[in-house]
Steps between C-alpha positions, in 0.01 A plus 500: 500500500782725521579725227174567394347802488118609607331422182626157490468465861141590463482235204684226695277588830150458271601159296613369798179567667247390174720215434580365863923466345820697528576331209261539256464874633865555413444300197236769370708758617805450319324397204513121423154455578233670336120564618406192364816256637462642858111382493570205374819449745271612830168333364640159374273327772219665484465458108601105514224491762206703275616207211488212666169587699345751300404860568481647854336840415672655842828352412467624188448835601792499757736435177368680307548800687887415599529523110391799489681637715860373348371658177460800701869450647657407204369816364646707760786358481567593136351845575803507729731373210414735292519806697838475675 
């Protein structure tokens, strides 16, 4: 964690938090994972479940929602990118 500044700080701090991992939070933060890689990194068990026993319209929801808010990350993190 040391070295980085308050942006990624603040990026690390909020994947880390959605995601429940250090390491998929500084995954997304230095760029090897994507919106759609960290969901699928965090959510792996959750998704195997909803195939092999169907839909579970409040788990659905709950993922649902964690991908949004990566894609909502992810974007933040390139608004960062871009601006520095």
């Amino acid at each position: 964690m040391r070295g980085l500044d308050a942006a990624d700080f603040t990026l690390v701090q909020a994947a880390t938090a959605i995601s429940g991992s250090l390491v998929v939070a500084l995954a997304v933060a230095k760029g090897y994972l994507d919106a759609e890689g960290a969901y699928n990194a965090c959510c792996v068990d959750e998704l195997y479940q909803l195939e092999k026993w169907g839909e579970d319209s409040l788990a659905r929801k709950r993922i649902d929602g964690i991908r949004h808010e990566f894609d909502a990350l992810v974007r933040f993190r390139d608004l960062i990118r871009t601006s520095s």
